[in-house]
PAZAPA-4460 file (N, C-alpha, C; in steps of 0.05 Angstrom, whole numbers, plus 32768, in hexadecimal, padded with zeros to 4 digits):
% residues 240
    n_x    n_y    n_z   ca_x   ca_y   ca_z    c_x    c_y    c_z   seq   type   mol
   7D4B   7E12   8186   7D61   7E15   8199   7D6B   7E32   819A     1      X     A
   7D68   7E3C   81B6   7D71   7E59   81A9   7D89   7E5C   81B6     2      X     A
   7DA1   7E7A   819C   7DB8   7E76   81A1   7DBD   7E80   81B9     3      X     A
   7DD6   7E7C   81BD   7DE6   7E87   81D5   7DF1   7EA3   81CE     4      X     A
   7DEF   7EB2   81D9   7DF9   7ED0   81DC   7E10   7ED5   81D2     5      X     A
   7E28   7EC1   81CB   7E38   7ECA   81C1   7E42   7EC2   81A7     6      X     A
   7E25   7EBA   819B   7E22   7EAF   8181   7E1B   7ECB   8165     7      X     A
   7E14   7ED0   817C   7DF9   7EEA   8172   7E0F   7EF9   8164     8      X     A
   7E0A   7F03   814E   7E13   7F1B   8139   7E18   7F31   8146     9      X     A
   7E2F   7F41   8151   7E34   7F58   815A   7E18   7F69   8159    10      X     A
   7E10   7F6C   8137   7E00   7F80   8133   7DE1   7F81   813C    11      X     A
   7DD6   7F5C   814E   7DC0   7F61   815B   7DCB   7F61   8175    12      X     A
   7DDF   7F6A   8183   7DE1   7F67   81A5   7DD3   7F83   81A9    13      X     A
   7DBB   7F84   81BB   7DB9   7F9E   81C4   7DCD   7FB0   81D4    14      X     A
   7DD8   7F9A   81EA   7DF6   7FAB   81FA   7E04   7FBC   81EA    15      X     A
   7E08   7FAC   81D0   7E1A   7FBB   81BB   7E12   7FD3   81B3    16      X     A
   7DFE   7FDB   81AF   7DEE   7FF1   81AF   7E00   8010   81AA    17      X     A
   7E13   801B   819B   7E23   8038   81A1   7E11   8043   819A    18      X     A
   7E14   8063   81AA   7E05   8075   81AB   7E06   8084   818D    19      X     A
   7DF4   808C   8187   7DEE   80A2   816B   7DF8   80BB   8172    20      X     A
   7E0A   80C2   8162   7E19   80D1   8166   7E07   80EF   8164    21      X     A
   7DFB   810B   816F   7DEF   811C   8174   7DEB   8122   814D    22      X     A
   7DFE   812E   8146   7E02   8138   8124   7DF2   811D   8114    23      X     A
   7DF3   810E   8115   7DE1   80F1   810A   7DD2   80F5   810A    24      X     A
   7DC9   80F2   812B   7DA2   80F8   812C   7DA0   8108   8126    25      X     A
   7DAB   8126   8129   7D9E   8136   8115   7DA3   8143   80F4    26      X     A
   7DAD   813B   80E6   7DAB   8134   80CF   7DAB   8122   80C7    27      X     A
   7DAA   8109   80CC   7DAC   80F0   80B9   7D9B   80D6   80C7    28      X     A
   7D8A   80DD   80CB   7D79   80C7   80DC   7D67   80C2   80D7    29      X     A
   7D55   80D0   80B8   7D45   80CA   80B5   7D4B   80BE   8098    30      X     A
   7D69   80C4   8098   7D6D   80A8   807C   7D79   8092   8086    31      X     A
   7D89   8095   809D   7DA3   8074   80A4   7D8C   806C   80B7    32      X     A
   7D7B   8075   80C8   7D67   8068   80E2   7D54   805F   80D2    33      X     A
   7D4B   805C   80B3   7D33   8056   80AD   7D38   8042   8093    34      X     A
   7D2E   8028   80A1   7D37   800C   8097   7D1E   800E   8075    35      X     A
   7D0E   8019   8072   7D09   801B   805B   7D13   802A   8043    36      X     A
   7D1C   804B   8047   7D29   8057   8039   7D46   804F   8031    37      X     A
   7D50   8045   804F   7D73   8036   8041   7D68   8013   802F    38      X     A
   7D5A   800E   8033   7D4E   7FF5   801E   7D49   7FFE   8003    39      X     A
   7D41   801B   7FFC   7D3F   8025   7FE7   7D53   803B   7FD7    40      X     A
   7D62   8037   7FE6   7D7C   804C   7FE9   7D8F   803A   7FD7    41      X     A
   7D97   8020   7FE5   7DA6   8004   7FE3   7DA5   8002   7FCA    42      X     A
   7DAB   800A   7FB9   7DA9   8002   7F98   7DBE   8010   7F8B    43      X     A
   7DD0   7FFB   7F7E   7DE8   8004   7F72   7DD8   8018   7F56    44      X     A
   7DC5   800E   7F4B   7DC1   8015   7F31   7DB7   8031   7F3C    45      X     A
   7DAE   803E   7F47   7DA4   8055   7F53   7DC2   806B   7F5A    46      X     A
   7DCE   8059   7F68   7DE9   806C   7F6B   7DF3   8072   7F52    47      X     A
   7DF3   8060   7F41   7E0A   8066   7F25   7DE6   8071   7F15    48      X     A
   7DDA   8079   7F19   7DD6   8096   7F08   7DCE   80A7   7F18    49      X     A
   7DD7   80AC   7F2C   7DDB   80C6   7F45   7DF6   80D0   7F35    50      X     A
   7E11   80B6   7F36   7E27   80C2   7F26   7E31   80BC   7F11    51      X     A
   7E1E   80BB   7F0B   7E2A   80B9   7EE5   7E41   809B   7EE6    52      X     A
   7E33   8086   7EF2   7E45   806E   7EF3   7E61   8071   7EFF    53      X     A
   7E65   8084   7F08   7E81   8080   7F1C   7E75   807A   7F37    54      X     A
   7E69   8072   7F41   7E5D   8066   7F5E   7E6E   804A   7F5C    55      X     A
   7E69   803D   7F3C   7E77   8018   7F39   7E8E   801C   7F30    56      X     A
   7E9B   8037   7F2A   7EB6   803E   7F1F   7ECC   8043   7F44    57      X     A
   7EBC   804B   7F53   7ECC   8050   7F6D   7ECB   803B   7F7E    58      X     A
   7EB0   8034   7F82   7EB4   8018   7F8C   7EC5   7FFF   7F86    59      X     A
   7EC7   7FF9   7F6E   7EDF   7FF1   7F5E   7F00   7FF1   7F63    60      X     A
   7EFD   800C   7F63   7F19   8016   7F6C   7F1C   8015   7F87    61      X     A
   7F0F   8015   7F95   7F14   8011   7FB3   7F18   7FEF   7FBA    62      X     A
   7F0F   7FEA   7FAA   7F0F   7FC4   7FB0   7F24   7FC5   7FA0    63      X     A
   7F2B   7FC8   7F8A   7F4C   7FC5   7F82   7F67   7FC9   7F9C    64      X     A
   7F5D   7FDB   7FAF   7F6E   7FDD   7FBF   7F75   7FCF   7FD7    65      X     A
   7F63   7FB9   7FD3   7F64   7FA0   7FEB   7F7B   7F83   7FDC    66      X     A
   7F75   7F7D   7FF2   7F89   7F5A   7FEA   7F7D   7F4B   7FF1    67      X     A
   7F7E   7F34   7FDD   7F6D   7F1C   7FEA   7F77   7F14   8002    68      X     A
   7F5E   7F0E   8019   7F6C   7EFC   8031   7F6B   7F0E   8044    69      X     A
   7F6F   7F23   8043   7F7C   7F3F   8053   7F63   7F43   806B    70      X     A
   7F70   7F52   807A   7F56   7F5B   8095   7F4F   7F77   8094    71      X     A
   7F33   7F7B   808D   7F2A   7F92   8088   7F18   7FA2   809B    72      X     A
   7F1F   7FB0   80A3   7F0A   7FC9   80AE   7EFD   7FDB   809C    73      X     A
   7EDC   7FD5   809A   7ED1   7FF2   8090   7ECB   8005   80A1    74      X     A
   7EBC   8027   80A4   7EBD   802E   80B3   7EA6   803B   80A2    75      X     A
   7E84   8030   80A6   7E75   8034   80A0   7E64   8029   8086    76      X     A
   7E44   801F   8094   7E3F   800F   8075   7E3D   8020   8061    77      X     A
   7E39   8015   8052   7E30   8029   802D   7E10   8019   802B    78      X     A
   7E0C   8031   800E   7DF7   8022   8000   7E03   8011   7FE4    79      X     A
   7DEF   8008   7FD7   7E00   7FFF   7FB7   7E17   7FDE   7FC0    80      X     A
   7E26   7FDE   7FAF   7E33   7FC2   7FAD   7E53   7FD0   7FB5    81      X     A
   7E55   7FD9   7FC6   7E73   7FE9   7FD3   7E7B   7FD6   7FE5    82      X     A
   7E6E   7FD1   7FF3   7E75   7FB5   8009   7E77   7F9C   7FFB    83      X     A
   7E62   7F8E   7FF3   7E6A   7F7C   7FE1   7E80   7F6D   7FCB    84      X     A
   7E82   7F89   7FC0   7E9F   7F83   7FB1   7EB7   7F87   7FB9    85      X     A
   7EB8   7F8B   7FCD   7ED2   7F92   7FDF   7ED2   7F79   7FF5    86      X     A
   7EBC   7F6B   7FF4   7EC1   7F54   8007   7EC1   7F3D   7FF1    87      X     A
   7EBC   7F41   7FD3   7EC2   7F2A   7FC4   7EDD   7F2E   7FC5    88      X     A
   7EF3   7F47   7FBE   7F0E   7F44   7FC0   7F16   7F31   7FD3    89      X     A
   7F05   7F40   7FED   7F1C   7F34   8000   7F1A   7F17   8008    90      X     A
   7F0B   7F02   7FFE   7F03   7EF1   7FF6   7F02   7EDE   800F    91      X     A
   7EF9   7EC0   8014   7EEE   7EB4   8029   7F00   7EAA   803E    92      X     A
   7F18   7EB9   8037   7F2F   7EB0   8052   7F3A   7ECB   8059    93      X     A
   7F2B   7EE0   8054   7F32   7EFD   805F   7F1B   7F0A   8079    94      X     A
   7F1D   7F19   807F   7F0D   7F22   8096   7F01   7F3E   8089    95      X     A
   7EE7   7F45   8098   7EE3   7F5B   808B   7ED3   7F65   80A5    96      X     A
   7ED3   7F79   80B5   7EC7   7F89   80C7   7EB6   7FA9   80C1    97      X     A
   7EA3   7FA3   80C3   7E90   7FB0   80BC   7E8D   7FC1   80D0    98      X     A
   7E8C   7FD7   80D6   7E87   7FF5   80EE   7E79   8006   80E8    99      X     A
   7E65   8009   80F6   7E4D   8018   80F0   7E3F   8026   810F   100      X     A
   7E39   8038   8109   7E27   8039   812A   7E0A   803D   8123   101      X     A
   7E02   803F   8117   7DDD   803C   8115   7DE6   801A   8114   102      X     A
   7DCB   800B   811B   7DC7   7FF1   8123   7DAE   7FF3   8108   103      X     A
   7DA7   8003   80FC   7D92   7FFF   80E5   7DA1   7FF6   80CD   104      X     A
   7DBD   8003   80D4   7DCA   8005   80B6   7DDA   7FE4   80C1   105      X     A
   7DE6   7FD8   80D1   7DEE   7FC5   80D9   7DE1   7FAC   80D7   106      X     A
   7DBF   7FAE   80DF   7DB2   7F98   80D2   7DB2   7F91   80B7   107      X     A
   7DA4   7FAB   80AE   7DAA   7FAD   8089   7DBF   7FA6   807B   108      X     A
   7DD8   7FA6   8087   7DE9   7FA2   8078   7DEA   7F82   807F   109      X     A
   7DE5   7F77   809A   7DEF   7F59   80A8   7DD9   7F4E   808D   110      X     A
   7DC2   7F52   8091   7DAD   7F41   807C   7DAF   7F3D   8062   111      X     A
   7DBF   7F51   805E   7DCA   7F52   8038   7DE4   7F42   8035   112      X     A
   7DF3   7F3F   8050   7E0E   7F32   8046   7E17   7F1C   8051   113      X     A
   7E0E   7F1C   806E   7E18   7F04   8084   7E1D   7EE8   807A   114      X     A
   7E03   7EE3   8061   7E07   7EC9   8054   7E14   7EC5   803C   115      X     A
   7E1C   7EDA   802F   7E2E   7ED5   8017   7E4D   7EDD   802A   116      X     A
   7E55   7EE7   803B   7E6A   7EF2   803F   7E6C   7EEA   805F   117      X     A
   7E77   7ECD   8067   7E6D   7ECA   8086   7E89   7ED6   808F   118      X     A
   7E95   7ED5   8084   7EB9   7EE6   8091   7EA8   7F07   809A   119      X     A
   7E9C   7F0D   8090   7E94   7F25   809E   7E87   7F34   80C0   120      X     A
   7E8E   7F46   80C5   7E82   7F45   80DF   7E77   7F5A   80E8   121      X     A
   7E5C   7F64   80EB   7E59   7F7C   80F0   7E59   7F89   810B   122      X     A
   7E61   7F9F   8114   7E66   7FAD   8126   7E54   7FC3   8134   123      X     A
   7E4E   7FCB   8141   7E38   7FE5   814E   7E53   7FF4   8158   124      X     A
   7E5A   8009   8152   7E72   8019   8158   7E72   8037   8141   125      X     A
   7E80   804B   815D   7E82   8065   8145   7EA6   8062   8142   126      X     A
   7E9D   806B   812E   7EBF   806C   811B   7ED7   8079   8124   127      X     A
   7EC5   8098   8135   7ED1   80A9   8141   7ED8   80A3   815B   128      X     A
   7ED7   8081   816A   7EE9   8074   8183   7EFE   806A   817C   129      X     A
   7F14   8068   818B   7F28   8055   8187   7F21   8043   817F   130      X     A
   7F39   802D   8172   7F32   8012   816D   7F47   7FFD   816D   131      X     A
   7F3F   7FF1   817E   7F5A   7FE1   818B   7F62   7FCA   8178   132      X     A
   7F58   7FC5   8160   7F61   7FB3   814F   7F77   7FBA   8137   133      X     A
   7F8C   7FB7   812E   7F9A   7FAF   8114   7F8A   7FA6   80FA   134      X     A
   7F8A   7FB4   80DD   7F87   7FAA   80CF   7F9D   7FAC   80B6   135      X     A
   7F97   7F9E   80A7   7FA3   7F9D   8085   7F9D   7FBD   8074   136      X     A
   7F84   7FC0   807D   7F79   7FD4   8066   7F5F   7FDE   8079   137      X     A
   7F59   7FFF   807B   7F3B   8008   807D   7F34   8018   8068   138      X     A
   7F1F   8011   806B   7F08   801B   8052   7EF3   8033   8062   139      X     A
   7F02   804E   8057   7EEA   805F   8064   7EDF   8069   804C   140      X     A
   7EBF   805B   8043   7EB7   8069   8025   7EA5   807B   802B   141      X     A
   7EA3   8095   8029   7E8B   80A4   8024   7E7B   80AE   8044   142      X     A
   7E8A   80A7   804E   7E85   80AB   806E   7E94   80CD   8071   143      X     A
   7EAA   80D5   8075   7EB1   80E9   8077   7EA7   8105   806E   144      X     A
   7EA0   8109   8063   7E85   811E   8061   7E69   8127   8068   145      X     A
   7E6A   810D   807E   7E4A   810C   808C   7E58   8116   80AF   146      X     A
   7E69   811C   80AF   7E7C   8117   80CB   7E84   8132   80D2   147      X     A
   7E7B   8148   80E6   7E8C   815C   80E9   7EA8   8154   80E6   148      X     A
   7EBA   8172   80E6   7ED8   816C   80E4   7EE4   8169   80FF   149      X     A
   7EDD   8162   8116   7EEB   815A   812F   7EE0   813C   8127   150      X     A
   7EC9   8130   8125   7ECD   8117   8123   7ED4   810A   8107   151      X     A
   7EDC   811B   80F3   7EE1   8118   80DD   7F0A   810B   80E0   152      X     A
   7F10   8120   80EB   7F25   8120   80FC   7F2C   8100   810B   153      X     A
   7F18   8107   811E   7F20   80E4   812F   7F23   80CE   8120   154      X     A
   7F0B   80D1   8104   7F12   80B9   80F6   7F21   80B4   80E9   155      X     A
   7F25   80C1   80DF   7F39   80C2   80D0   7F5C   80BC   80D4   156      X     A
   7F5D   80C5   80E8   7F74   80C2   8100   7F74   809F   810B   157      X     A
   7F57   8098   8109   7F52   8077   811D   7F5A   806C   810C   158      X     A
   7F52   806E   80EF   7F5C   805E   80D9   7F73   805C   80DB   159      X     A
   7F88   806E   80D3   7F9E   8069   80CC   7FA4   805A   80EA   160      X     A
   7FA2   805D   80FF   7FB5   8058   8114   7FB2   8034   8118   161      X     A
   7F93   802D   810F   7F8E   8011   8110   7FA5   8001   80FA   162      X     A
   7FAD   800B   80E5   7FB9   8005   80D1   7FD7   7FED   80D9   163      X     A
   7FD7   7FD8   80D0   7FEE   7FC3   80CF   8002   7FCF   80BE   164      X     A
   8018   7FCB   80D5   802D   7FDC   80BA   8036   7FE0   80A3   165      X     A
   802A   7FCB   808D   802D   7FC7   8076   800C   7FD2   806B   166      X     A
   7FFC   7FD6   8078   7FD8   7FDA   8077   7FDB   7FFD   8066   167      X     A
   7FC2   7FF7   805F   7FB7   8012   8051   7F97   8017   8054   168      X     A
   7F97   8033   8052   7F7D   8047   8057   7F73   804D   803E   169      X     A
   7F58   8049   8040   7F50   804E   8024   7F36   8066   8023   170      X     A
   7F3B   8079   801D   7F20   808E   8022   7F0F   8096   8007   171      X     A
   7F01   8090   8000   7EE5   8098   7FF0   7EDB   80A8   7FF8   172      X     A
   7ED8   80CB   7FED   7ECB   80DC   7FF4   7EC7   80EF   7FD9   173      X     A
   7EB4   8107   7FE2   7EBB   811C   7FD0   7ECB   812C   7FD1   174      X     A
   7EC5   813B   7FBC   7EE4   8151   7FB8   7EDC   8161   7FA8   175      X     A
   7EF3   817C   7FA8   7EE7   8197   7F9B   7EEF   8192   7F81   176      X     A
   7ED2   818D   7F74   7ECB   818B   7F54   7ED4   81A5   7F4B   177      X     A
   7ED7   819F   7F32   7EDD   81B7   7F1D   7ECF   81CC   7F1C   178      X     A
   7ED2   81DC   7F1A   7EBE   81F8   7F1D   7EAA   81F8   7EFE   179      X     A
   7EAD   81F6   7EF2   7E9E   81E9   7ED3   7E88   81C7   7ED8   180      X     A
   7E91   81B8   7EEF   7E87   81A0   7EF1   7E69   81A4   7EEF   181      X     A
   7E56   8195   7EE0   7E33   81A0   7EDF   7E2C   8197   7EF3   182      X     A
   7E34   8189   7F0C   7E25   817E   7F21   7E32   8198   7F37   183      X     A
   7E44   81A0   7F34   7E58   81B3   7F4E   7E45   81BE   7F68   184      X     A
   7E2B   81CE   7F4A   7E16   81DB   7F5B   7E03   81D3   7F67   185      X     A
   7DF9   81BC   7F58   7DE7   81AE   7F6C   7DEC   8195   7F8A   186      X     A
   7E07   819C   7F85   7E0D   8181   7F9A   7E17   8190   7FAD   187      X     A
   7E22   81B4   7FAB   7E27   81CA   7FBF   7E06   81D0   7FC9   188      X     A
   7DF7   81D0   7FBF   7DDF   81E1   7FC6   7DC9   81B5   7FCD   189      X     A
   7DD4   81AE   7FD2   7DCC   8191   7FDE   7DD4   818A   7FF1   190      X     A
   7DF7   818F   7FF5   7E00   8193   800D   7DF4   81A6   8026   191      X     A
   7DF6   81C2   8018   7DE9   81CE   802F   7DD4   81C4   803C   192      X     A
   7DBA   81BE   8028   7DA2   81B6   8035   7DA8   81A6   8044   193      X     A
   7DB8   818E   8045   7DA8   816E   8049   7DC7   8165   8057   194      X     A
   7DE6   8172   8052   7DFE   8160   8058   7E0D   8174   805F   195      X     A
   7E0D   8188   807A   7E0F   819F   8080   7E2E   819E   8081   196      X     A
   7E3C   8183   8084   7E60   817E   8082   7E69   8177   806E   197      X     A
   7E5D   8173   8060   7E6B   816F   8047   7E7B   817C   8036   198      X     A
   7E6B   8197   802E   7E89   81AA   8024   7E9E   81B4   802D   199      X     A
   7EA6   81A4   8051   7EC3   81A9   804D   7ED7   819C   804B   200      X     A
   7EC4   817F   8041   7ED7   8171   802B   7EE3   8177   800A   201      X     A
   7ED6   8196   800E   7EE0   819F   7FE9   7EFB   81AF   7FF3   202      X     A
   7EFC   81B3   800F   7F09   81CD   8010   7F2A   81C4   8024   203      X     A
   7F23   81A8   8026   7F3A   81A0   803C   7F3F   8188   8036   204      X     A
   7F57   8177   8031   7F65   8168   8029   7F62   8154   8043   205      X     A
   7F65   8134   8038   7F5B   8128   8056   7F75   8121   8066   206      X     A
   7F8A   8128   8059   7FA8   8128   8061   7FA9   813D   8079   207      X     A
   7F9A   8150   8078   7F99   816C   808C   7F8E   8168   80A8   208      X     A
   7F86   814E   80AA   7F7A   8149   80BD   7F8A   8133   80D4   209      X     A
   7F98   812B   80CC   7FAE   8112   80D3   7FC0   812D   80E2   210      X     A
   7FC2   8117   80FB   7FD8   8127   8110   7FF7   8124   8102   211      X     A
   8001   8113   80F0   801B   8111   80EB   8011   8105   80D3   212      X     A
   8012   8111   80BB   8012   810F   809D   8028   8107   8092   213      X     A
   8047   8113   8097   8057   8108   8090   805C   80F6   8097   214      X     A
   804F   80DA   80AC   8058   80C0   80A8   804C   80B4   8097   215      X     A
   803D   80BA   8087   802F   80AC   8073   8037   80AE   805A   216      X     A
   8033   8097   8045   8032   80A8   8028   8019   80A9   801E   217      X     A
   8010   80B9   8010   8002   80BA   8004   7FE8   80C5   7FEC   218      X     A
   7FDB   80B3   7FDB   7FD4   80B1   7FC2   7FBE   80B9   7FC4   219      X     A
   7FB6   80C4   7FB0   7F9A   80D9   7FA9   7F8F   80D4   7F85   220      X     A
   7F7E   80C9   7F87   7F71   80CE   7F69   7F58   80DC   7F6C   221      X     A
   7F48   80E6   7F52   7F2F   80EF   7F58   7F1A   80EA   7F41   222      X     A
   7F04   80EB   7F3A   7EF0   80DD   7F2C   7EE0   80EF   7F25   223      X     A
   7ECF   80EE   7F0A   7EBC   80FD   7F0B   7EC6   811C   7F0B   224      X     A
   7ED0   8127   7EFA   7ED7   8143   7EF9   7EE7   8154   7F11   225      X     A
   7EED   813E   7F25   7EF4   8144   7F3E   7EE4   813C   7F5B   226      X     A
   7EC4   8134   7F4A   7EB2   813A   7F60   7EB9   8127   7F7D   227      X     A
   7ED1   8110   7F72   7ED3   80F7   7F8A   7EEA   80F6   7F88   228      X     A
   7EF4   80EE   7FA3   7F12   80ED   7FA5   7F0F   80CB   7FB6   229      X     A
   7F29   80C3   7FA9   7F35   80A3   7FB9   7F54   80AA   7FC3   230      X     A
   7F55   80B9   7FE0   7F68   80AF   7FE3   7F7C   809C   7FF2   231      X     A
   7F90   808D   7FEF   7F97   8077   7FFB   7FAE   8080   800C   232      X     A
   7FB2   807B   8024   7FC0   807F   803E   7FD4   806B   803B   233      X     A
   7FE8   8063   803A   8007   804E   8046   8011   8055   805A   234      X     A
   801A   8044   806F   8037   8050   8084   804E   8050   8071   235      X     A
   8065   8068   8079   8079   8064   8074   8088   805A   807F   236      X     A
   809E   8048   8071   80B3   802F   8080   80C2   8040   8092   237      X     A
   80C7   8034   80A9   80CE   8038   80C2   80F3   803F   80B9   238      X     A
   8101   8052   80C6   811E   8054   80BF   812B   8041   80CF   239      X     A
   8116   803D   80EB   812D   802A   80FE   811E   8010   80FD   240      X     A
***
């Protein structure tokens, strides 16, 4: 019996289709466009000795920052168990929205999770459009450093603005390690090659980017000698 069209998983509608953003295809398309390398990528145990086991130490902490039940926006898949444990928090009467714009990374992720996690829903969308939905909580992990700083900007900005007034922003990124850190130099001279935006996440605070900072509060920890920062976004209560 075949389904009806509006059965279908966001992430196989071709209509749904968003365009690849120009900076994507050309740097990052021959790792997120290629369904065998992100299959070999996909391994928690690989991330935690890339970082010395803080890959399951941040992930962790970012799922600490959810509530059971709650409606979540991510804003880009991961590799490793980051998604997963953040949709065991939010557990089988919560919502979880998945945003991605490669459709490679959107299958991969629908086939790994759709059946342990059916509250989930994946999406074909760039981060850097509006987004006309309300949530509890967004999760931007590890995305912001792959993003020039104008669309680094938009997202950053979409997040908070989607936010329920009681909701929070949750960002997973790097940050300027210690000048002594043993990794400092190889992940500056890795960047250049391979993640040409990335270091001006060492040099700019993601608060700097928000058109109105002071309505927010907000919390900053960091991991790893500095090398990763989590920080978490709140609205501040309204005077009137």
């Amino acid at each position: 019996m075949r389904k009806k069209a509006s059965s279908i998983p966001p992430a196989k509608r071709a209509a749904d289709k968003a365009k690849i953003p120009l900076y994507q295809r050309e740097f990052y398309s021959w790792l997120y466009e290629s369904p065998r390398l992100t299959k070999w990528l996909d391994n928690q145990k690989l991330l935690n000795m890339l970082t010395f086991g803080f890959s399951s130490k941040m992930l962790q902490s970012c799922a600490g920052e959810l509530k059971t039940s709650s409606n979540v926006l991510q804003m880009g898949g991961t590799f490793g168990d980051q998604i997963g444990v953040a949709a065991s928090k939010i557990g089988i009467f919560g919502h979880y929205d998945l945003l991605d714009v490669s459709m490679v990374q959107l299958r991969h992720q629908r086939n790994k999770y759709c059946y342990l996690y059916p509250f989930m829903r994946f999406i074909n969308g760039d981060a850097s459009n509006p987004i006309d939905k309300q949530y509890d909580a967004v999760i931007c992990y590890m995305l912001l450093h792959e993003v020039p700083s104008e669309s680094r900007e938009k997202i950053i900005n979409n997040a908070l603005h989607c936010l329920k007034p009681d909701g929070k922003a949750i960002f997973i990124e790097y940050n300027n390690a210690f000048i002594w850190h043993p990794l400092r130099w190889f992940v500056k001279l890795f960047n250049r090659l391979y993640q040409p935006f990335a270091e001006k996440m060492w040099h700019n605070e993601i608060k700097n980017y928000v058109h109105n900072p002071s309505e927010y509060n907000w919390r900053k920890i960091t991991f790893f000698g500095k090398m990763y920062q989590k920080v978490v976004v709140t609205k501040k209560d309204s005077l009137y």
